[in-house]
ChimeraX commands (.cxc) that place a marker at each C-alpha (Angstrom):
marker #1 position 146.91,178.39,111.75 radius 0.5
marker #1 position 148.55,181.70,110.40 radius 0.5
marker #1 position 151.73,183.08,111.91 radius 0.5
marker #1 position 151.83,186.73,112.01 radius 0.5
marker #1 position 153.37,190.01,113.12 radius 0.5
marker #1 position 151.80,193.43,112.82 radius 0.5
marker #1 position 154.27,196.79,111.56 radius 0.5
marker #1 position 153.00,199.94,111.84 radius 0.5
marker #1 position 154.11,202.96,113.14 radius 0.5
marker #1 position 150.68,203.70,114.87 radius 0.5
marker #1 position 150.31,202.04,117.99 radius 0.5
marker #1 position 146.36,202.81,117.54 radius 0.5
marker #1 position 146.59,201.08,114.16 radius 0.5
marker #1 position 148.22,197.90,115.91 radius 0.5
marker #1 position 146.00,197.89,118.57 radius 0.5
marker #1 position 143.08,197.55,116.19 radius 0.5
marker #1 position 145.42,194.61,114.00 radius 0.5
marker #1 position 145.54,192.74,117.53 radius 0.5
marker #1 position 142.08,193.24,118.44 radius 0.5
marker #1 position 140.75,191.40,115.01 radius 0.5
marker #1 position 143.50,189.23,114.89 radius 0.5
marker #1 position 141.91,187.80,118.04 radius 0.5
marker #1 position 138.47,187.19,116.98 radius 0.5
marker #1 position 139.78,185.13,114.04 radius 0.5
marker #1 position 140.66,181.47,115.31 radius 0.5
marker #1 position 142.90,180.68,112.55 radius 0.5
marker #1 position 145.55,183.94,113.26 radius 0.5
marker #1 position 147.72,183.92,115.65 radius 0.5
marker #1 position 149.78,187.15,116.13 radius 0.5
marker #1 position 152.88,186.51,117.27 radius 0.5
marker #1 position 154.51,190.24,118.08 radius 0.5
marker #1 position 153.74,193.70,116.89 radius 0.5
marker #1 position 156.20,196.23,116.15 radius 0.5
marker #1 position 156.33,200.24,115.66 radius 0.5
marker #1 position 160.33,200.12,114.11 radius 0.5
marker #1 position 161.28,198.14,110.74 radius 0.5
marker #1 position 164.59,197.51,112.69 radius 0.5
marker #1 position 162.88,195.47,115.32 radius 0.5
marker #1 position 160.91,193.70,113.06 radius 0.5
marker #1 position 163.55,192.98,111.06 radius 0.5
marker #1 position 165.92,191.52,114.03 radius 0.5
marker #1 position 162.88,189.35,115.56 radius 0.5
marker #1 position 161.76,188.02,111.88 radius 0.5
marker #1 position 166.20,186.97,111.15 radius 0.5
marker #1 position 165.01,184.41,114.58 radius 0.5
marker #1 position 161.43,184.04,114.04 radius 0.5
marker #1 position 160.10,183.37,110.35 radius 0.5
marker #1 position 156.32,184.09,110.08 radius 0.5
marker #1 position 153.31,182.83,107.92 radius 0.5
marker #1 position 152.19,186.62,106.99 radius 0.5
marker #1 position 153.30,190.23,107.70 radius 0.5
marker #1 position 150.60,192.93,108.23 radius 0.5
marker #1 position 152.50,195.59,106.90 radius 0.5
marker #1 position 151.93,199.78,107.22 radius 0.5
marker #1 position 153.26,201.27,104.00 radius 0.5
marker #1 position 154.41,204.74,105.61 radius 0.5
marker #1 position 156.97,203.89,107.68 radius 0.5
marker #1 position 159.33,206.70,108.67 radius 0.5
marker #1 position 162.94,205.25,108.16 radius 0.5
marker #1 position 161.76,202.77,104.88 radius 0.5
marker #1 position 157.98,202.37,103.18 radius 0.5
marker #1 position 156.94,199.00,103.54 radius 0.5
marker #1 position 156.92,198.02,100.51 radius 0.5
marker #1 position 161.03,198.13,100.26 radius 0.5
marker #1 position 161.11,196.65,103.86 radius 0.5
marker #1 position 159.17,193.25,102.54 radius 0.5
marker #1 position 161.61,193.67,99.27 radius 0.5
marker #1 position 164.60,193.43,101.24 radius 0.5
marker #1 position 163.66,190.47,103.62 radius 0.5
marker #1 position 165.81,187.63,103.44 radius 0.5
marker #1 position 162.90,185.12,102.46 radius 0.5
marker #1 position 159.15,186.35,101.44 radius 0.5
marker #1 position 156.35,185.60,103.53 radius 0.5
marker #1 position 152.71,186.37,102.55 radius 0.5
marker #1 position 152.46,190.35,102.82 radius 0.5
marker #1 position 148.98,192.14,103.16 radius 0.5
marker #1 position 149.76,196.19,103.14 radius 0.5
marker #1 position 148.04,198.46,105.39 radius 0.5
marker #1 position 148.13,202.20,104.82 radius 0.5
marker #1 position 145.87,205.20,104.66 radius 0.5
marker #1 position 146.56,206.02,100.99 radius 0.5
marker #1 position 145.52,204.27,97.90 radius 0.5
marker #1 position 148.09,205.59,95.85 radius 0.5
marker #1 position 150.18,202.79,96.72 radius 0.5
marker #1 position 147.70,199.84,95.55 radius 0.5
marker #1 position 149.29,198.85,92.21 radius 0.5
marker #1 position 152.97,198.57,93.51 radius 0.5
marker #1 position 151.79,196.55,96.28 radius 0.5
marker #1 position 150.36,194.06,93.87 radius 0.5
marker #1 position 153.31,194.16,91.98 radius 0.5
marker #1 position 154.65,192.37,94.72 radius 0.5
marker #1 position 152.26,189.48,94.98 radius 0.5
marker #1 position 150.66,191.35,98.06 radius 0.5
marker #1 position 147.72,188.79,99.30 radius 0.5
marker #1 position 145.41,192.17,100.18 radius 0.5
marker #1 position 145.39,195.63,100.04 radius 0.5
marker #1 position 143.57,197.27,103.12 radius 0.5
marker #1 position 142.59,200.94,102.72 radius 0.5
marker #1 position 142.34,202.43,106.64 radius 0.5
marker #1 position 139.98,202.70,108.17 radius 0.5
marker #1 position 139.55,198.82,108.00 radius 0.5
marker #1 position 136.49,197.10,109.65 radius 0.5
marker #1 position 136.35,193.70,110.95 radius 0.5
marker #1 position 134.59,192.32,107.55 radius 0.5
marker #1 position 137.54,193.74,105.46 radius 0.5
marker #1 position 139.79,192.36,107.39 radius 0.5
marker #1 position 138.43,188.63,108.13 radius 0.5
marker #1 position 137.79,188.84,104.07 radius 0.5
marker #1 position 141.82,189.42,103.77 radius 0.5
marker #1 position 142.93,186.48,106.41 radius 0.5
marker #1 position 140.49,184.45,104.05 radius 0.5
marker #1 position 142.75,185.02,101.39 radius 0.5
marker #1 position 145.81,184.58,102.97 radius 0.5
marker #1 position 144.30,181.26,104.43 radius 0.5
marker #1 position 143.85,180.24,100.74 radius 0.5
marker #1 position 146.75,181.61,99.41 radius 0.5
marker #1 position 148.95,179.18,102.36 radius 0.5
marker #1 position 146.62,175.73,101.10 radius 0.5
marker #1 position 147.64,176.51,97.79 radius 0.5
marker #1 position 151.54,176.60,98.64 radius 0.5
marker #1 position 151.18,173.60,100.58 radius 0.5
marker #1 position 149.36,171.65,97.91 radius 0.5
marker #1 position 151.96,172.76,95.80 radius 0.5
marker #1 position 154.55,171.51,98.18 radius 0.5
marker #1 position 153.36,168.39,98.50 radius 0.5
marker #1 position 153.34,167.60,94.92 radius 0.5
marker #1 position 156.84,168.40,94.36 radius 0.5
marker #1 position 157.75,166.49,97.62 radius 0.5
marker #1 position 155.55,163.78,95.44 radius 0.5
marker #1 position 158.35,163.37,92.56 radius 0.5
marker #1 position 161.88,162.11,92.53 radius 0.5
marker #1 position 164.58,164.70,91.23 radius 0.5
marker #1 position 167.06,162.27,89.49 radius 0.5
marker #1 position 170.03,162.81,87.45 radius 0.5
marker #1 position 170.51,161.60,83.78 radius 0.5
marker #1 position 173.65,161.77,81.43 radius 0.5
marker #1 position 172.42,165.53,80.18 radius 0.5
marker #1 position 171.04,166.69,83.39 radius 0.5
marker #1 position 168.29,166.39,85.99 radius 0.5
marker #1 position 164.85,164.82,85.51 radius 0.5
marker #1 position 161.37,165.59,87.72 radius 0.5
marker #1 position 159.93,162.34,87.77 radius 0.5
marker #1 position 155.95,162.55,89.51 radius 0.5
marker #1 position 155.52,159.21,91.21 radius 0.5
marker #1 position 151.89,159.16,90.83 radius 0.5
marker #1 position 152.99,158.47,87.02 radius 0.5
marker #1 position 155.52,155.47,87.77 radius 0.5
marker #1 position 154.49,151.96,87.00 radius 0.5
marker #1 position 157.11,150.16,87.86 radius 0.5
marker #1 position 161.59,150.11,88.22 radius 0.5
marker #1 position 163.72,147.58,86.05 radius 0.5
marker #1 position 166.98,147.31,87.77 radius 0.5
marker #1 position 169.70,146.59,84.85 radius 0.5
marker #1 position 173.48,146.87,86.19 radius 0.5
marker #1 position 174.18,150.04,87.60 radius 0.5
marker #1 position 171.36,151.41,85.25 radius 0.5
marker #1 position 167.45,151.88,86.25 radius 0.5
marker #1 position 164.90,151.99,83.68 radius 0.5
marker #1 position 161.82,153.56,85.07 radius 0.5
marker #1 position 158.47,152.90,83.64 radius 0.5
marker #1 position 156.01,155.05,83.01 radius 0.5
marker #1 position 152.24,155.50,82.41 radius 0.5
marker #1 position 151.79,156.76,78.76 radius 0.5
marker #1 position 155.43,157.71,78.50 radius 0.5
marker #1 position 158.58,156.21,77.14 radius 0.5
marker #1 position 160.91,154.52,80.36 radius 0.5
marker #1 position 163.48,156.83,81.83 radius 0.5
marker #1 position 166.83,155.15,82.19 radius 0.5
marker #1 position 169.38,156.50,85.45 radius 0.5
marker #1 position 172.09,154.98,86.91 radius 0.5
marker #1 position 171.97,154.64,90.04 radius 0.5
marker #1 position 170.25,151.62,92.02 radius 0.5
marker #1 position 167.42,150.09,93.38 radius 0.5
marker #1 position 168.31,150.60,97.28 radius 0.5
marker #1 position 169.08,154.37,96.54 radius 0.5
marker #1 position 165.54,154.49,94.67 radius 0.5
marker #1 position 163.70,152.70,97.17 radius 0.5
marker #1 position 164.78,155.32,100.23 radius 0.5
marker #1 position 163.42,158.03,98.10 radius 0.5
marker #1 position 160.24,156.25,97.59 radius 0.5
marker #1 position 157.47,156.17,100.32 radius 0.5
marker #1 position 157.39,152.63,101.47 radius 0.5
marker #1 position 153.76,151.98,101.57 radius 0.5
marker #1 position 152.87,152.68,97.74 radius 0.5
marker #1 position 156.03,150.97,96.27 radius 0.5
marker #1 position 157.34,147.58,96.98 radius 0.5
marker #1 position 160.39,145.77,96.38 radius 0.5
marker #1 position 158.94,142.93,94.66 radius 0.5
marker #1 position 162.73,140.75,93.38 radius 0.5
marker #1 position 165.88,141.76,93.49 radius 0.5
marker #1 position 165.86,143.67,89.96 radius 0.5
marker #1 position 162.19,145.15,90.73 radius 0.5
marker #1 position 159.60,147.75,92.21 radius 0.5
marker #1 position 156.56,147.96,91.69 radius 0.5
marker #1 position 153.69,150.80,92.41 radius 0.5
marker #1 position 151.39,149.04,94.66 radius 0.5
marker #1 position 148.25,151.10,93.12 radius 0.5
marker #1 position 149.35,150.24,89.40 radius 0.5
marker #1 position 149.29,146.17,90.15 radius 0.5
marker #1 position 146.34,144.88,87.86 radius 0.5
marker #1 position 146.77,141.37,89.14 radius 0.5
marker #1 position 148.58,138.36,90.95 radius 0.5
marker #1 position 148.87,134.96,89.69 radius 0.5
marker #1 position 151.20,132.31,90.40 radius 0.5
marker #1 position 154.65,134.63,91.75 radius 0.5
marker #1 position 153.78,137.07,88.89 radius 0.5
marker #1 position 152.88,140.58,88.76 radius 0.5
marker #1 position 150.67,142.29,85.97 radius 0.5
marker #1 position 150.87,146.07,85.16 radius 0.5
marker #1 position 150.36,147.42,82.35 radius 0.5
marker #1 position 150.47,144.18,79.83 radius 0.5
marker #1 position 153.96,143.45,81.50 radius 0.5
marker #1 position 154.47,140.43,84.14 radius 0.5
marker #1 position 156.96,140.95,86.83 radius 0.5
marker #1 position 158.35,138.23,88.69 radius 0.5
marker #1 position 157.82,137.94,92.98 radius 0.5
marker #1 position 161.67,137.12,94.43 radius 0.5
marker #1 position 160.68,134.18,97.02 radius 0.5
marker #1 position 162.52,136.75,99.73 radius 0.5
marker #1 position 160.09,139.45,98.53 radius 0.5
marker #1 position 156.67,136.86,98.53 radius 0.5
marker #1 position 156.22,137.80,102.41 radius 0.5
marker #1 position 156.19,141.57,102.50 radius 0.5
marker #1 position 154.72,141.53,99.03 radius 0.5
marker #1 position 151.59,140.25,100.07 radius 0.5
marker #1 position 151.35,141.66,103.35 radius 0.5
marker #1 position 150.59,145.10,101.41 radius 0.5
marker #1 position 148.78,144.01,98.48 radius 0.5
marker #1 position 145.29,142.42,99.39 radius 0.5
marker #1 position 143.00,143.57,96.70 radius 0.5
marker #1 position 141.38,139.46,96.75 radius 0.5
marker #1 position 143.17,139.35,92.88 radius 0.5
marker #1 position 145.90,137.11,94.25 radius 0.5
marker #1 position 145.56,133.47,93.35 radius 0.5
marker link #1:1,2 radius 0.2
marker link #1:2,3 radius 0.2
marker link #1:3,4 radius 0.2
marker link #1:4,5 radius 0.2
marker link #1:5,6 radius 0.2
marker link #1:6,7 radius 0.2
marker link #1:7,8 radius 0.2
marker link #1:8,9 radius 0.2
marker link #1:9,10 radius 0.2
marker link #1:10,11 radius 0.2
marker link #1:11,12 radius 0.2
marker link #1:12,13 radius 0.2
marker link #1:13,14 radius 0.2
marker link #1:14,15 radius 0.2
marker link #1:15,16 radius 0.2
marker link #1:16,17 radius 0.2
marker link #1:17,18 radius 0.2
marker link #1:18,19 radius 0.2
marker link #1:19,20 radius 0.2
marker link #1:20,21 radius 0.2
marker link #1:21,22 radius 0.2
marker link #1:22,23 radius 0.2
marker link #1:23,24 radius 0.2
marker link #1:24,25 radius 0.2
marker link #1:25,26 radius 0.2
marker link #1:26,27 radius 0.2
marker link #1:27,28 radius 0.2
marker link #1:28,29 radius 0.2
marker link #1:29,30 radius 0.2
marker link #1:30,31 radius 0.2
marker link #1:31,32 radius 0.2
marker link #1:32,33 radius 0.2
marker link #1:33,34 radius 0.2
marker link #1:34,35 radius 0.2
marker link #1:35,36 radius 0.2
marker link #1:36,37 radius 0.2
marker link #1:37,38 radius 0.2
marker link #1:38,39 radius 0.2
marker link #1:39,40 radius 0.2
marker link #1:40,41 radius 0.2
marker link #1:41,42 radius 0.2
marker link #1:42,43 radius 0.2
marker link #1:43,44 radius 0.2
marker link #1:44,45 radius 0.2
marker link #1:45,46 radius 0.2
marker link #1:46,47 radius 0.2
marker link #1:47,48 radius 0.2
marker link #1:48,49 radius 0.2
marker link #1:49,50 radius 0.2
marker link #1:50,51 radius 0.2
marker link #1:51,52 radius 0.2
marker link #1:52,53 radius 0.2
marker link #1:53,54 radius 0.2
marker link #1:54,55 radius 0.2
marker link #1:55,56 radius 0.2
marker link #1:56,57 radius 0.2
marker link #1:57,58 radius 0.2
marker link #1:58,59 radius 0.2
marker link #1:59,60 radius 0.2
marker link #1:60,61 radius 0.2
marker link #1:61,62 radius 0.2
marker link #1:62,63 radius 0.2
marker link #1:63,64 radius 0.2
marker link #1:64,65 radius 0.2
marker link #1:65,66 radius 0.2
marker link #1:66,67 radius 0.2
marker link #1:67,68 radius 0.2
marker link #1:68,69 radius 0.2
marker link #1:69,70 radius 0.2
marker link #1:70,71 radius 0.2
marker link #1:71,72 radius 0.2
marker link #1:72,73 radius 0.2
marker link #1:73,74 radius 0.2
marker link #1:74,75 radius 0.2
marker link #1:75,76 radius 0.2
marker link #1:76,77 radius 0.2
marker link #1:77,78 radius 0.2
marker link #1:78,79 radius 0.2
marker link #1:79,80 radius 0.2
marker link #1:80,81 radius 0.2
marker link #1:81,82 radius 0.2
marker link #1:82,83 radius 0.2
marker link #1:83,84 radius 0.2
marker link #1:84,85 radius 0.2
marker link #1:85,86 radius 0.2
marker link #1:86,87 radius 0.2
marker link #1:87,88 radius 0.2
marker link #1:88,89 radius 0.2
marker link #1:89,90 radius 0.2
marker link #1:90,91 radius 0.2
marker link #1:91,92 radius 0.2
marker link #1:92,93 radius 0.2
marker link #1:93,94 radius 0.2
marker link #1:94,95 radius 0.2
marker link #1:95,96 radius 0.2
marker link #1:96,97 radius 0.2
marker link #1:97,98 radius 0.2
marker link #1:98,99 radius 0.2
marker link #1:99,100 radius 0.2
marker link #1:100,101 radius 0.2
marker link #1:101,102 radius 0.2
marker link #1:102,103 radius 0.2
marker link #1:103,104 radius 0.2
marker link #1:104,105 radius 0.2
marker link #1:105,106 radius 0.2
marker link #1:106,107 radius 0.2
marker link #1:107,108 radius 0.2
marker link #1:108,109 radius 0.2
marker link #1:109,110 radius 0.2
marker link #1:110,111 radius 0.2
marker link #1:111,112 radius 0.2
marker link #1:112,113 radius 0.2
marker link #1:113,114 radius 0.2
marker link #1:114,115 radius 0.2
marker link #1:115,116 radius 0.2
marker link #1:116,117 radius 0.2
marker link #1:117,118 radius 0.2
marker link #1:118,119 radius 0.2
marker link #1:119,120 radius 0.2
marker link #1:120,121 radius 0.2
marker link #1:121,122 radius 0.2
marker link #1:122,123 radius 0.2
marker link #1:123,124 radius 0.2
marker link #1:124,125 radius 0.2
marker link #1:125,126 radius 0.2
marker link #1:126,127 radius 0.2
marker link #1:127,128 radius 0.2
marker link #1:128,129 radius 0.2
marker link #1:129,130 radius 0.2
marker link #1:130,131 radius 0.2
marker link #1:131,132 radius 0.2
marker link #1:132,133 radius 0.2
marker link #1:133,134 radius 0.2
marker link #1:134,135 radius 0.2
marker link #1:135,136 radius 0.2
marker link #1:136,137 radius 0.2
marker link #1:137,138 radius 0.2
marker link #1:138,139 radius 0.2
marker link #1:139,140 radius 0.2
marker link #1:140,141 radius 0.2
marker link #1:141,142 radius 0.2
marker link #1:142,143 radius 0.2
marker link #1:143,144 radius 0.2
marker link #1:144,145 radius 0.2
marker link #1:145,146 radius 0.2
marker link #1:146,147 radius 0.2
marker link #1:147,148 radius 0.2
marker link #1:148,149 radius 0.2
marker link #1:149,150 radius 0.2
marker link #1:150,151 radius 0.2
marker link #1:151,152 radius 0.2
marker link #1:152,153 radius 0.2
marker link #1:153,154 radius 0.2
marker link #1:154,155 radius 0.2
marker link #1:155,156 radius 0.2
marker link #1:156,157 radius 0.2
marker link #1:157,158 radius 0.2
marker link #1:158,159 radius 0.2
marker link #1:159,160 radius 0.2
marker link #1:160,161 radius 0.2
marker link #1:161,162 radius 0.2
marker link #1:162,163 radius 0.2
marker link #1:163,164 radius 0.2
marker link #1:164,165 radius 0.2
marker link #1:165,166 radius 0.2
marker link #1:166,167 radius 0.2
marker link #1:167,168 radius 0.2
marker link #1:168,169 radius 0.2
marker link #1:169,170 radius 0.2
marker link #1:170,171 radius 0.2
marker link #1:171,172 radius 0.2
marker link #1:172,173 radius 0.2
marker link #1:173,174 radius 0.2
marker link #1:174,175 radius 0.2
marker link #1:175,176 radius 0.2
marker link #1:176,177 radius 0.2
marker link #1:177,178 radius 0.2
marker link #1:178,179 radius 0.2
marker link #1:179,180 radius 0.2
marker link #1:180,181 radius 0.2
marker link #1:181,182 radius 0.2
marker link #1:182,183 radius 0.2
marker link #1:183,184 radius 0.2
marker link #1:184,185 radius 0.2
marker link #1:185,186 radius 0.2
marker link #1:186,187 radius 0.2
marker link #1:187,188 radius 0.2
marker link #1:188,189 radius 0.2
marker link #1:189,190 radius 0.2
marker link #1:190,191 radius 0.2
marker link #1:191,192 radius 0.2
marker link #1:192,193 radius 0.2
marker link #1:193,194 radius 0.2
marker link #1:194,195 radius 0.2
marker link #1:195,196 radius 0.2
marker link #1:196,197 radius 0.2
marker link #1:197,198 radius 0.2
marker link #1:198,199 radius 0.2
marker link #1:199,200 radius 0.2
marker link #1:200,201 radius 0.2
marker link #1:201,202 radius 0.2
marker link #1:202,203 radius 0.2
marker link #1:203,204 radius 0.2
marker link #1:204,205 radius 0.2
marker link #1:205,206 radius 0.2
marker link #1:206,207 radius 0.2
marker link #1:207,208 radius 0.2
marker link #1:208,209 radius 0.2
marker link #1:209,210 radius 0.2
marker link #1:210,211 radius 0.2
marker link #1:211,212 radius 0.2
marker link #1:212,213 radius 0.2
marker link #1:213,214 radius 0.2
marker link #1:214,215 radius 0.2
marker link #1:215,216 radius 0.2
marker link #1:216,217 radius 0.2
marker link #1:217,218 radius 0.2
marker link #1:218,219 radius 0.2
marker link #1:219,220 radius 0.2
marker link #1:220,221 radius 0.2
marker link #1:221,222 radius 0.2
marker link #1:222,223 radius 0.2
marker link #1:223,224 radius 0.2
marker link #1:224,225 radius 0.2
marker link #1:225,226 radius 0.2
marker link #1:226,227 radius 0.2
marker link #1:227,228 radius 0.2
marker link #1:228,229 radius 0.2
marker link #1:229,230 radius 0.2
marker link #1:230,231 radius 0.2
marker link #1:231,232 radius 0.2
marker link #1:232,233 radius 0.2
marker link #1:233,234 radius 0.2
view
């Protein structure tokens, strides 16, 4: 589901937004507003998916109203003038719709917008997928999809890593652990983790991944083996 709000001076114009945003049952229009002011007062409470924005306002043009916002939802401009087309795309506008709009023109923009939201949510959840870590000389993005396995040493980590030299940070092995989602990693002894989907194999208390064996803590055997169940265990 979209959020959105409708500006435009022309209460025929929003009328017409409200009517198609209806017939689409992915959009959900949330208010509709003639003055920037108001918009801008109910979107400081209310933040919002996508604006459906009239260029021409009187008191500001649209385009310097979604400029100044405090945060930058999707935008998709409405206005009876093309002149405006380029700067409007210079500001990562999802659409450009040229009134009079039909229905097709506008269900084709929502479409993009749709897209456009996936795309920031897939890229959301692949940043939400990595562990932001501190080293000596700064901070280190770390995907999880590429960890094999964490060493504990001391106060120091060394994390292993698929086709990449081990990252060593100090911190520990509880603090890792909270930041890693609980049912692909596994506390397997008290100086390892391992990546449940990077275990090649289980034989007698010891882990294989990647050529190396880890050992299985007797304190860890229970849980260990209540997630792993590939029938490799012997």
């Amino acid at each position: 589901m979209i959020n959105v709000i409708a500006l435009d001076d022309e209460p025929p114009a929003l009328e017409i937004v409200e009517a198609f945003c209806k017939r689409l049952d992915n959009v959900q229009l949330q208010a509709r507003f003639t003055k920037t002011s108001e918009a801008l007062q109910w979107l400081d409470e209310n933040p919002v998916d996508l604006i459906l924005l009239d260029i021409n306002m009187p008191s500001i043009s649209g385009i310097d109203f979604y400029k100044n916002l405090p945060y930058t939802p999707m935008v998709i401009f409405l206005t009876s003038y093309s002149d405006y087309a380029v700067e409007s795309y210079n500001v990562n506008a999802v659409d450009y719709l040229l009134k009079p709009f039909t229905f097709e023109r506008f269900r084709q923009a929502m479409e993009k917008a749709e897209a456009q939201q996936q795309r920031s949510r897939n890229t959301a959840s692949a940043q939400e997928k990595s562990l932001l870590l501190r080293l000596d000389y700064g901070l280190v993005k770390i995907p999880m999809a590429d960890i094999l396995f964490i060493e504990g040493l001391d106060n120091y980590m060394k994390i292993h890593l698929d086709k990449q030299k081990p990252v060593t940070v100090r911190t520990t092995l509880k603090t890792l652990m909270d930041k890693l989602p609980p049912n692909e990693f596994v506390r397997v002894h008290r100086s390892y983790i391992v990546a449940l989907s990077r275990v090649e194999g289980v034989r007698k208390k010891t882990i294989t991944i990647a050529g190396e064996e880890i050992p299985i803590g007797n304190s860890y055997e229970e849980n260990f083996n209540s997630l792993f169940k590939p029938g490799t265990t012997d």
